[in-house]
PLY file of the C-alpha trace (Angstrom):
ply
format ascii 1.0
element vertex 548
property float x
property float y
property float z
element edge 547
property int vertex1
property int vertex2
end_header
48.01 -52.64 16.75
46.90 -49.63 18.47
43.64 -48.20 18.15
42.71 -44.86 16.95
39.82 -42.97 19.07
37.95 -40.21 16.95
35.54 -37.85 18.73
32.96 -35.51 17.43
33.78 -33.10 19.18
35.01 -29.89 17.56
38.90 -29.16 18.08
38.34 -25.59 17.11
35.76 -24.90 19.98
36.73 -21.97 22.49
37.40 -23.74 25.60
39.01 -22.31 28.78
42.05 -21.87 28.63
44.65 -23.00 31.21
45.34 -21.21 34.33
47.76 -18.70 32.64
49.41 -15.01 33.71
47.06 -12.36 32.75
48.61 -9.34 30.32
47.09 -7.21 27.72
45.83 -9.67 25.75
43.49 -11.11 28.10
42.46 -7.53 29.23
41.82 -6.51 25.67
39.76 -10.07 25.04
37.56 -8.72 28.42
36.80 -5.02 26.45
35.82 -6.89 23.50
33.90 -9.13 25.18
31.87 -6.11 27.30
31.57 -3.89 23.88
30.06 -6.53 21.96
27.29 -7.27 25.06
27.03 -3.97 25.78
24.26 -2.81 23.13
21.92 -5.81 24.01
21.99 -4.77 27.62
20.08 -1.08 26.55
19.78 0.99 29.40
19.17 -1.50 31.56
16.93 -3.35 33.54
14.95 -0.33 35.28
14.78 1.04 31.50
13.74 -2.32 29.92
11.16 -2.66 32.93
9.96 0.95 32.02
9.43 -0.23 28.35
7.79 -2.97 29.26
5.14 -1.41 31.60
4.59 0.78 28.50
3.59 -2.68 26.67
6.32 -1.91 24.45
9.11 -4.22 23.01
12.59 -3.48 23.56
14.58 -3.41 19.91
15.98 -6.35 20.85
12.40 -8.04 21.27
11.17 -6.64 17.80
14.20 -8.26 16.14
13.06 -11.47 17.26
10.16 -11.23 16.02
11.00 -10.72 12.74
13.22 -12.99 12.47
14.72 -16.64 14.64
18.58 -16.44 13.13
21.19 -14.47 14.74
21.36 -10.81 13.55
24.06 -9.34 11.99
24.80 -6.41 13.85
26.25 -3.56 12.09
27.51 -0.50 13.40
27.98 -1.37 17.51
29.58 2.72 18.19
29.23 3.80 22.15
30.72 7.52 22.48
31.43 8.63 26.32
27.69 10.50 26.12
25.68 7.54 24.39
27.23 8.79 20.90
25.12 6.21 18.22
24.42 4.15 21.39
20.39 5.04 20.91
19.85 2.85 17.32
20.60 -0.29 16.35
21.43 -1.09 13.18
21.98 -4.59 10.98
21.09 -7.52 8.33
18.48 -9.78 9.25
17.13 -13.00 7.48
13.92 -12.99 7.07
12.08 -15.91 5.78
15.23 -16.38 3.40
16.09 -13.06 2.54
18.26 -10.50 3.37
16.78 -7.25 5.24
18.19 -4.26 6.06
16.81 -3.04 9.74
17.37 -0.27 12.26
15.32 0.26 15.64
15.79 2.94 18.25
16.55 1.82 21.45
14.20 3.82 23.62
15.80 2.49 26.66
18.20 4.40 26.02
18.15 8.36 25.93
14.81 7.95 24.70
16.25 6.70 20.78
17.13 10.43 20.37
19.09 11.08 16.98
22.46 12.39 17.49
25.28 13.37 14.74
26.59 9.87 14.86
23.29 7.82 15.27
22.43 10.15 11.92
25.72 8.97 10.14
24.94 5.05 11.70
21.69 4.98 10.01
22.77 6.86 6.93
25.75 3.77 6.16
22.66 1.13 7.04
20.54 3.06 4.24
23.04 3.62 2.02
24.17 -0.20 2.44
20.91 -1.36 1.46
20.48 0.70 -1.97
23.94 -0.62 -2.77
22.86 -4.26 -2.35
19.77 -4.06 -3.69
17.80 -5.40 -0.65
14.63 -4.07 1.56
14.73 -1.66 4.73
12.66 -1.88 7.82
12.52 0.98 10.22
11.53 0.51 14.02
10.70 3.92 14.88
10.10 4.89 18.23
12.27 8.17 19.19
11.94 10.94 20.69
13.59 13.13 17.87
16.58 14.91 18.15
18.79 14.76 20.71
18.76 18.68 22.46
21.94 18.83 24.09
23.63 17.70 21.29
23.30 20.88 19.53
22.89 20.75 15.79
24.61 17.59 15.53
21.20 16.06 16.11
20.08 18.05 13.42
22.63 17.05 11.07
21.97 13.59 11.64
18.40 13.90 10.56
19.89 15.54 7.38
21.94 13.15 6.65
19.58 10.10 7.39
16.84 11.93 5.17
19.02 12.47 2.15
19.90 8.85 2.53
16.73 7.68 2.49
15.33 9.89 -0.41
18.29 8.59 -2.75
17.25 4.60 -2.15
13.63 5.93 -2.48
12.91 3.51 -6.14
15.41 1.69 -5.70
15.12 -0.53 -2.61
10.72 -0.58 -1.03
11.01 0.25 2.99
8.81 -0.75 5.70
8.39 1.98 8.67
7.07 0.75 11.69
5.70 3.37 14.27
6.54 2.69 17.93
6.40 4.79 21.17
6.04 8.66 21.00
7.45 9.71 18.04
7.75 13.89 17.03
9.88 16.29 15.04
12.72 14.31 12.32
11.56 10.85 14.09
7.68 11.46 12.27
9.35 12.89 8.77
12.09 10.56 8.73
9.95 7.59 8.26
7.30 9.06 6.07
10.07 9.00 3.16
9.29 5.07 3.58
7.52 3.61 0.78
5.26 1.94 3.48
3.85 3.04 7.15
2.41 1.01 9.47
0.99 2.11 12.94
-0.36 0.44 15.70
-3.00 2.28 18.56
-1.68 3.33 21.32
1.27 5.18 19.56
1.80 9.13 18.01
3.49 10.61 15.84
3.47 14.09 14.67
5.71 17.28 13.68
4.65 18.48 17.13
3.87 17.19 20.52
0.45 17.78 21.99
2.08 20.31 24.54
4.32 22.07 21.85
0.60 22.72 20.07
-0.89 24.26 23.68
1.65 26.19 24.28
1.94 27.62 20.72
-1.59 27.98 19.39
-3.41 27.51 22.46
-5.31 24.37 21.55
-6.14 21.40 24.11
-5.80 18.37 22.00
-4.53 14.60 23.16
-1.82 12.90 21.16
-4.68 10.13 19.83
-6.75 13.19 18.20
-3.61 15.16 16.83
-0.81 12.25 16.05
-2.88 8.83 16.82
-3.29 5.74 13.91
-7.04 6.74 13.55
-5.93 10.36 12.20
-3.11 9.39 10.18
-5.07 6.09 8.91
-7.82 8.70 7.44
-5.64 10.61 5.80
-2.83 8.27 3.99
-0.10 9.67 6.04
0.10 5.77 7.18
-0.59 2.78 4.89
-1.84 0.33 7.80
-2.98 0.26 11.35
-2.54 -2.13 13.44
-4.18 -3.41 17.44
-0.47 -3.84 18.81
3.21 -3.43 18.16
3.36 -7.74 17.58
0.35 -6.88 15.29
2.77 -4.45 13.75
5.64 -6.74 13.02
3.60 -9.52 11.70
2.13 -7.17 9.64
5.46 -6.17 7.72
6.23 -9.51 7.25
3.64 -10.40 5.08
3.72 -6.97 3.40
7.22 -8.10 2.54
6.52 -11.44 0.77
4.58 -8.99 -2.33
7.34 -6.94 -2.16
10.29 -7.14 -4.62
14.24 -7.15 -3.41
14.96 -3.98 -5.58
13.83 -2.19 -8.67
15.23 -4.51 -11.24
13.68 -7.61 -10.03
10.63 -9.47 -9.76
8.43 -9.53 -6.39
8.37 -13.57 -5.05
6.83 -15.76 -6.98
5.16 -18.30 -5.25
3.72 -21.64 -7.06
-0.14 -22.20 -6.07
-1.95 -25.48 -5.70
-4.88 -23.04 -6.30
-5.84 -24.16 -9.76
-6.16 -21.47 -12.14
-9.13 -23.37 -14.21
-11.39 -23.98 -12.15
-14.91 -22.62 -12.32
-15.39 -20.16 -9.76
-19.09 -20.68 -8.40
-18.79 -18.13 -5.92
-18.72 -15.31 -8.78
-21.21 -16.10 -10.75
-23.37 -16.42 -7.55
-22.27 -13.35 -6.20
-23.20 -11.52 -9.42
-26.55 -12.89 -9.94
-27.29 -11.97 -6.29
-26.32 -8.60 -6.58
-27.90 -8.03 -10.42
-31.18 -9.70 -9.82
-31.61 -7.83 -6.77
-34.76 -5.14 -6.61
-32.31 -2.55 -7.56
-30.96 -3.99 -10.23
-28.36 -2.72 -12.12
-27.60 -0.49 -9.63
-27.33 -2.62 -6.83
-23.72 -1.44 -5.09
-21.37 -4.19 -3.67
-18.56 -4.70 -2.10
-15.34 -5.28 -4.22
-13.33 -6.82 -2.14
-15.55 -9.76 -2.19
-14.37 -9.63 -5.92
-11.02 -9.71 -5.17
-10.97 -13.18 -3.49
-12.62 -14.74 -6.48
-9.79 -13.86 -8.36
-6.76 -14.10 -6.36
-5.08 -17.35 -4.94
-6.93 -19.12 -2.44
-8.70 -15.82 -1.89
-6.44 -13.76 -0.39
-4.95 -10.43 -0.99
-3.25 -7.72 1.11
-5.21 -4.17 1.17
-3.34 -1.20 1.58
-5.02 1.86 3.07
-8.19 0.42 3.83
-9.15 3.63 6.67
-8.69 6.22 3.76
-10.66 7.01 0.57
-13.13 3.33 0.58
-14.35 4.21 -2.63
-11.33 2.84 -4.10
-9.29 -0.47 -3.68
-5.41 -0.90 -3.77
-4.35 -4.15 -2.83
-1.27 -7.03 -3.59
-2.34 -9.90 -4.44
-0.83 -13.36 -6.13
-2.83 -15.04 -9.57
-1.27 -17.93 -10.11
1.36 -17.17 -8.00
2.59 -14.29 -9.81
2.11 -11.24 -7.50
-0.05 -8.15 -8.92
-1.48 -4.83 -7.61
-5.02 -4.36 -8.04
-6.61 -1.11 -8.28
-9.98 -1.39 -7.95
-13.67 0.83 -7.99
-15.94 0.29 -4.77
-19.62 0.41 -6.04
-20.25 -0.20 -2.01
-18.52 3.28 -1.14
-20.20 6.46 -3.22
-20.66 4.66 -6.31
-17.39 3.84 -6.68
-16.92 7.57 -7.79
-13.33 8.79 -8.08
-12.62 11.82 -6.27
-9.62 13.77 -4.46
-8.81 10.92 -2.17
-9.57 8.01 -4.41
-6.76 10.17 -7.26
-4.35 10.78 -4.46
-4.67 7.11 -2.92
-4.29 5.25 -6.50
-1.95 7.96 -7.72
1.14 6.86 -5.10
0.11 2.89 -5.10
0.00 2.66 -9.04
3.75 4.70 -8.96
5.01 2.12 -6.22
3.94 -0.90 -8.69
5.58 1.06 -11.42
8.66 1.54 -9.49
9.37 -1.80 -9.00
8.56 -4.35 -11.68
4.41 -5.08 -10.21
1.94 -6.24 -12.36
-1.42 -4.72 -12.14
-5.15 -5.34 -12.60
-7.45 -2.88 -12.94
-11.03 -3.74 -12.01
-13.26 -0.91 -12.89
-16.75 -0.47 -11.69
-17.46 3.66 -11.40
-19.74 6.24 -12.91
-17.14 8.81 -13.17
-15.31 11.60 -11.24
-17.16 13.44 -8.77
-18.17 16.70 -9.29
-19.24 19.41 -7.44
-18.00 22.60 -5.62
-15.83 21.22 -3.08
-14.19 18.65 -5.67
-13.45 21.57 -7.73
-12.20 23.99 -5.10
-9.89 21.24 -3.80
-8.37 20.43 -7.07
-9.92 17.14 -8.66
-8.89 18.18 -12.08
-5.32 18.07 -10.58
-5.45 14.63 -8.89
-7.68 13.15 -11.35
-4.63 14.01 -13.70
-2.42 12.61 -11.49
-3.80 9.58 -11.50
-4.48 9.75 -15.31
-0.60 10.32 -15.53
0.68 7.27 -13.34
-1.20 5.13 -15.37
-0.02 6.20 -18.81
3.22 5.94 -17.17
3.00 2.86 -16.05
5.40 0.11 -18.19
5.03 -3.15 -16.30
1.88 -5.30 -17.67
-1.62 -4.44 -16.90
-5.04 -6.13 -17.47
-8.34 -4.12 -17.26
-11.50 -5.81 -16.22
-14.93 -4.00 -16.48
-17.46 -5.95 -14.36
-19.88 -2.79 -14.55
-19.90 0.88 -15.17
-17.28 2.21 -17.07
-18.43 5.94 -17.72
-17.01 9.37 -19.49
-13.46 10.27 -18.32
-13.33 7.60 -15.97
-13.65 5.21 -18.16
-10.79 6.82 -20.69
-8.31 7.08 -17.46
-8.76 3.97 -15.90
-6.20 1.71 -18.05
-7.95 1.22 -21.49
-6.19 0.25 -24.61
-5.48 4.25 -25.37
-3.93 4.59 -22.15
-1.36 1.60 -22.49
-3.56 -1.56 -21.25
-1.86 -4.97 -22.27
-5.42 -6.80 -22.36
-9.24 -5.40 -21.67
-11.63 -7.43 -20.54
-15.12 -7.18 -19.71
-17.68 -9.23 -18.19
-21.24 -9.76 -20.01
-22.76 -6.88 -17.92
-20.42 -4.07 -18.14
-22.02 -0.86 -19.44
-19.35 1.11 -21.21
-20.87 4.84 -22.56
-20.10 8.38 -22.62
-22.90 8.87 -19.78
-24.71 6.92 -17.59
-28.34 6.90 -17.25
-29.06 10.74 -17.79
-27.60 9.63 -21.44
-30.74 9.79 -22.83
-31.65 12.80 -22.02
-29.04 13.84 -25.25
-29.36 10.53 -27.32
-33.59 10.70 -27.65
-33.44 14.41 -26.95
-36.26 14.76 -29.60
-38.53 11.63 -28.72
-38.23 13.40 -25.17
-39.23 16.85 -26.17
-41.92 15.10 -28.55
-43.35 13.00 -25.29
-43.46 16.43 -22.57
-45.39 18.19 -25.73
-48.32 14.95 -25.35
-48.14 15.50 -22.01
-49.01 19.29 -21.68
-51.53 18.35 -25.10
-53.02 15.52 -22.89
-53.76 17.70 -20.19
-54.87 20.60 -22.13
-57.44 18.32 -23.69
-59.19 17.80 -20.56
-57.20 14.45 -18.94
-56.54 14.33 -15.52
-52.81 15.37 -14.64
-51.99 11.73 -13.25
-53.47 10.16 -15.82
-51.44 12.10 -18.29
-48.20 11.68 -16.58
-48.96 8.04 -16.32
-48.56 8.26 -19.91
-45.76 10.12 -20.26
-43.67 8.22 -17.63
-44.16 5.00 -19.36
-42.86 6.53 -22.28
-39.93 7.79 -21.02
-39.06 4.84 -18.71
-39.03 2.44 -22.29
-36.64 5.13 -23.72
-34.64 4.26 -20.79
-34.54 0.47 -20.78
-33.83 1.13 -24.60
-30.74 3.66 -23.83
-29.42 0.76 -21.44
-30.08 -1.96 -24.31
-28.48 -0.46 -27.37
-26.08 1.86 -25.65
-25.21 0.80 -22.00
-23.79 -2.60 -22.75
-20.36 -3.74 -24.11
-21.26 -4.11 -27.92
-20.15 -1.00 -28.91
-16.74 -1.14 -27.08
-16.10 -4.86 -28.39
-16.99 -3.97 -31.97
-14.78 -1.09 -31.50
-11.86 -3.27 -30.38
-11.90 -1.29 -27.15
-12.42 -4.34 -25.50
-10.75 -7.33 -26.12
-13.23 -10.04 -24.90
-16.17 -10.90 -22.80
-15.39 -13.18 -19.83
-18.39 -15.33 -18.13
-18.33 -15.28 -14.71
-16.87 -18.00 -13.11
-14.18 -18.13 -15.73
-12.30 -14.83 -14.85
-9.92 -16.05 -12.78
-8.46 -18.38 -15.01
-8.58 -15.96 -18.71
-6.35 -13.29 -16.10
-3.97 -15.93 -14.74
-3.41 -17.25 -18.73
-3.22 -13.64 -19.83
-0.95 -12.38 -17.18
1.58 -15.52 -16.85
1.93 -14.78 -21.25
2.73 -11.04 -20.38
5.40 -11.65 -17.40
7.15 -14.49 -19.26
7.83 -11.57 -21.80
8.56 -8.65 -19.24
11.88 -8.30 -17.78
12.89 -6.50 -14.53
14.30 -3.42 -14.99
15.04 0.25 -13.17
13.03 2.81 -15.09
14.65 4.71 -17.83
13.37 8.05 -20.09
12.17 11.54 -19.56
11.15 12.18 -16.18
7.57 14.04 -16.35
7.10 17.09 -14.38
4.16 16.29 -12.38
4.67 13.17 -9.68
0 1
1 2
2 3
3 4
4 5
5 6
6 7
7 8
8 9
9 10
10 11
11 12
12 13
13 14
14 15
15 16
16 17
17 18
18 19
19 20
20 21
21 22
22 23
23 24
24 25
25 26
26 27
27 28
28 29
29 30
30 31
31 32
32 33
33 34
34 35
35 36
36 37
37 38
38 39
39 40
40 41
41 42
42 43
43 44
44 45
45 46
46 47
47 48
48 49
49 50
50 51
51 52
52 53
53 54
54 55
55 56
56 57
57 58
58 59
59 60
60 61
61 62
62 63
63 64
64 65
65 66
66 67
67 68
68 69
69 70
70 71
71 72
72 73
73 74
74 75
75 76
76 77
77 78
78 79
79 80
80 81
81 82
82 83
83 84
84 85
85 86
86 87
87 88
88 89
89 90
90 91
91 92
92 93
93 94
94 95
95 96
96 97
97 98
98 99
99 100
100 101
101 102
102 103
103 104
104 105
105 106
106 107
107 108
108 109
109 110
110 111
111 112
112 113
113 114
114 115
115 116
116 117
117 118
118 119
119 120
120 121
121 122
122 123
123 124
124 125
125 126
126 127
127 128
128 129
129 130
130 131
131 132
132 133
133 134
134 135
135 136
136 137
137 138
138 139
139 140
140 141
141 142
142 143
143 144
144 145
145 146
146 147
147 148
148 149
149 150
150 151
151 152
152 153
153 154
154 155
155 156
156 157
157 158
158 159
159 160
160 161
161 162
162 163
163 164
164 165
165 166
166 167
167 168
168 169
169 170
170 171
171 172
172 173
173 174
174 175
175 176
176 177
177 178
178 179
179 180
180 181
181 182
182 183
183 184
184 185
185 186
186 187
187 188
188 189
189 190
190 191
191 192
192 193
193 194
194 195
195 196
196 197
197 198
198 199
199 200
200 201
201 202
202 203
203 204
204 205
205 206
206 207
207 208
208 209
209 210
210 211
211 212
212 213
213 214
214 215
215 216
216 217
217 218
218 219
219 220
220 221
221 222
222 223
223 224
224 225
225 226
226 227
227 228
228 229
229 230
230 231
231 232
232 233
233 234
234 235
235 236
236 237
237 238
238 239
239 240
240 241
241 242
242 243
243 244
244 245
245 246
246 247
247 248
248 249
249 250
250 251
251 252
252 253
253 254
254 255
255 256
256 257
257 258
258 259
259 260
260 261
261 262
262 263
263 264
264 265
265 266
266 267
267 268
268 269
269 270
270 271
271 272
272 273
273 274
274 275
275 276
276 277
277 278
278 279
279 280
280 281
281 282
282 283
283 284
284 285
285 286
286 287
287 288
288 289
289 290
290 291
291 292
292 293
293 294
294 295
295 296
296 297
297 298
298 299
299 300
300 301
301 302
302 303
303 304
304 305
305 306
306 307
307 308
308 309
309 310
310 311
311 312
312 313
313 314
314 315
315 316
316 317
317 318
318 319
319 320
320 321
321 322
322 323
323 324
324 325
325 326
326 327
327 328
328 329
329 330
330 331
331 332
332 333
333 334
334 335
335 336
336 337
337 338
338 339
339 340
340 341
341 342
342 343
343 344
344 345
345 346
346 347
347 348
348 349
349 350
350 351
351 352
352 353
353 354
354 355
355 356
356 357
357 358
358 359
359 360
360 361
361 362
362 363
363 364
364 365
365 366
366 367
367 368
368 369
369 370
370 371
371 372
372 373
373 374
374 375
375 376
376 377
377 378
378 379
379 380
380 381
381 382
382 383
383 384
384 385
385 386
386 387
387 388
388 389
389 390
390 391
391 392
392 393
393 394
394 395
395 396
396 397
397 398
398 399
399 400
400 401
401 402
402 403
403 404
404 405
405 406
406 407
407 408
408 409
409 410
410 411
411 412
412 413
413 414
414 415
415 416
416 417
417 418
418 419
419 420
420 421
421 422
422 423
423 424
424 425
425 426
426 427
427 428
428 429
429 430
430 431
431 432
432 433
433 434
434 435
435 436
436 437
437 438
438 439
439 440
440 441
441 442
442 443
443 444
444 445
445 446
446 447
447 448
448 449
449 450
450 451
451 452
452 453
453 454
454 455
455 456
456 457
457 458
458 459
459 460
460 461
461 462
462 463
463 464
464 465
465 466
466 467
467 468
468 469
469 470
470 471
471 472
472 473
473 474
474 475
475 476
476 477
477 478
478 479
479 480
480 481
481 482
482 483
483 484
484 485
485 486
486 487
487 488
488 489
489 490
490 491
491 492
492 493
493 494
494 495
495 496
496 497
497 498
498 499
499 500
500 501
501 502
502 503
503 504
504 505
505 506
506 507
507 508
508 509
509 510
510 511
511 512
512 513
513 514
514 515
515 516
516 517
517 518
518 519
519 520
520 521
521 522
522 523
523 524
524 525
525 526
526 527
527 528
528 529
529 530
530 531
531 532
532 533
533 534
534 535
535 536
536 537
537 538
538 539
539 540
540 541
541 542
542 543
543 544
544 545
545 546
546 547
């Protein structure tokens, strides 16, 4: 009986096919074949080479970075003059999930925005808002294209209204590359996230534009550069290199959420959530039993890797406004944003930048399903002239209003000072908290230290009267205000005693609990894996307010 061979190998793969007449088959096959190569081959090799002695990455490099699987290419248009040619458009999988990701191609015509490059990247946009999944933007363009007329106007319009209707719907990522000016530096800034490495600009105008208009000698690093746009928010993150870049937006991605009606990924920790956390209670009695005491600043972001998983957490905007904290972080694998006072920077005192900077990150968690934890540690708002001329009362309202907006769960912890108005706007029970907590030396009152000057205002008056008596009776001056110091430095310590301390608030129900350090890590996990079994994903609904 015969035999029957098998073979492995696959019957359906392409193999060359026998010497047969050429037609228009075979000559349509060869177009295909060139169209489909033809946007991975940029401008060429003198352009790539140009790129590269710019230590930039071609698109094509950045891709792979983000991601080893084939792209899925969307969008491969090639008009006679470079029509759409300049972007690159497509789905990639990253780590596992879908992306949706554009990148001009500098190599060619310089990644200049056209009509149909604006109407490429509109569909990609518009694509991922429909699907529910993230954008990344590879900017690096020289703007509009010039001698396409308005068209390269239009198709900034039509890439910007794109990109404001997925705005709460889908986060973005925007990447700066290269020399960026014009619709290429406003485009982006619609993203919910910028990130900008040195060595890069980006700007309404050009450094020469600026010279030739106002007169002014300035270098692209002083008017468009990551160090000017990293002070003022205009960027979220700066970064040492365009790889640094990438990298970067990956991990910003894992604490992001597909959409607005899901959940950010949820990642199970062998961090345990019970254990006793030495390093807090250490770092506390360091800081407490110091010389200075009570008023001893320190850094919070030493805090912040008490609490979160195996101590790490991703800080947003750490160039801009220190005296305020706004990270992502994961407790027990649940992801949260943290907003938190920094004692180390001004007291921890909330002022323009500190409103504006928590303002647009406690909207973003809002937005899309985030958790937060508010860990408060700040004597107040700041006040003087310049606050007031600027407009603190209308950014500390701000601020005040994102949080009383915000629905998704939220856990306050007071590990110090919790004065005044500060203290009623950052996330107490009366502004919507789920849970307050404080730790055993929180000091919670209308007023800090100068307090007392109202609560004993008549055992104060009463002591200066002694004082002038004292030295109208013949005592020395320092021997009288020896007196009278002592006096009023025991009405102090007994301001801080009865008043500066967490009784009141806990008898008052305006805190929930005291936590001992070493054990806070474990009563927020407990707390916040309760709320978010009970919290489902949704878009937000209701009246929309008409402040931002």
């Amino acid at each position: 009986m015969e035999t029957k061979q098998y073979s492995l190998n696959n019957p359906f793969k392409e193999t060359k096919a026998p010497e047969t007449q050429t037609g228009i088959y075979d000559d349509a096959l060869k177009l295909g074949k060139e169209l489909i190569e033809k946007p991975f081959l940029g401008g060429g090799e003198d352009r790539i080479r140009v790129q590269h002695s710019k230590s930039r990455m071609t698109v094509w490099e950045r891709i792979k970075v983000l991601t080893d699987e084939e792209p899925n290419i969307t969008y491969q248009n090639w008009g006679p003059n470079l029509d759409g040619a300049s972007i690159v458009t497509g789905i990639l999988n990253i780590k596992g999930r879908d992306v949706a990701v554009y990148g001009h191609d500098f190599t060619l015509r310089a990644g200049s925005m056209d009509a149909t490059n604006g109407s490429k990247l509109a569909r990609l946009i518009q694509m991922a808002g429909t699907h529910g999944i993230p954008l990344i933007g590879m900017n690096d363009s020289a703007g509009a294209y010039v001698p396409a007329g308005v068209g390269g106007l239009d198709g900034y319009s039509e890439a910007f209204t794109a990109l404001r209707k997925i705005s709460g719907v889908v986060p973005s990522v925007m990447l700066m590359f290269g020399f960026n000016a014009g619709g290429g530096a406003y485009l982006p800034r619609q993203g919910s996230f910028m990130i900008q490495c040195d060595g890069t600009f980006f700007g309404l105008t050009g450094p020469g534009v600026v010279k030739s208009v106002l007169g002014e000698d300035v270098s692209a690093e002083d008017l468009g550069g990551p160090k000017v746009h990293g002070q003022s928010g205009v960027v979220d993150l700066v970064t040492n290199d365009e790889l640094g870049s990438l990298r970067t937006a990956i991990r910003l991605l894992s604490y992001l959420p597909d959409n607005n009606h899901s959940f950010a990924p949820f990642y199970p920790t062998s961090d345990p959530v019970d254990r006793f956390i030495y390093e807090e209670d250490i770092l506390f009695r360091k800081t407490f039993n110091s010389p200075t005491g009570m008023n001893t600043p320190f850094d919070i972001t030493l805090y912040l890797q008490q609490i979160c998983d195996h101590g790490e957490f991703f800080e947003l905007q750490p160039q801009r406004a220190r005296n305020i904290v706004t990270a992502f972080g994961r407790i027990g694998g649940h992801v949260v944003g943290f907003l938190a006072n920094n004692s180390a920077v001004s007291s921890g005192q909330i002022d323009i930048g500190a409103s504006r900077k928590g303002t647009r990150f406690v909207r973003f968690c809002n937005l899309y399903n985030i958790p937060m934890v508010f860990v408060e540690d700040t004597t107040g708002f700041l006040p003087g002239r310049d606050q007031e001329q600027n407009g603190i009362v209308l950014e500390g309202r701000k601020l005040l209003d994102s949080i009383i907006d915000l629905r998704t769960p939220r856990l306050t912890l007071i590990i110090r000072n919790a004065f005044g108005g500060a203290y009623a706007t950052f996330n107490s029970y009366f502004t919507g908290a789920s849970m307050v907590f404080a730790l055993p030396t929180a000091r919670i009152a209308v007023m800090g230290p100068a307090g007392k000057e109202y609560v004993y205002k008549d055992e104060i008056t009463t002591i200066q009267k002694e004082f002038l008596a004292n030295v109208k009776k013949g005592m020395s001056d320092k021997e009288a205000a020896s007196i009278r110091d002592s006096k009023l430095f025991e009405i102090g310590q007994r301001y801080e005693r009865e008043l500066m301390n967490p009784k009141e608030a806990l008898s008052l129900g305006s805190v929930s609990s005291i936590i001992l350090p070493g054990y806070t890590r474990n009563v927020l996990s407990k707390n916040l894996s309760f709320l978010m079994s009970k919290y489902k994903p949704a878009e937000m609904s209701g009246p929309q307010r008409e402040f931002e």
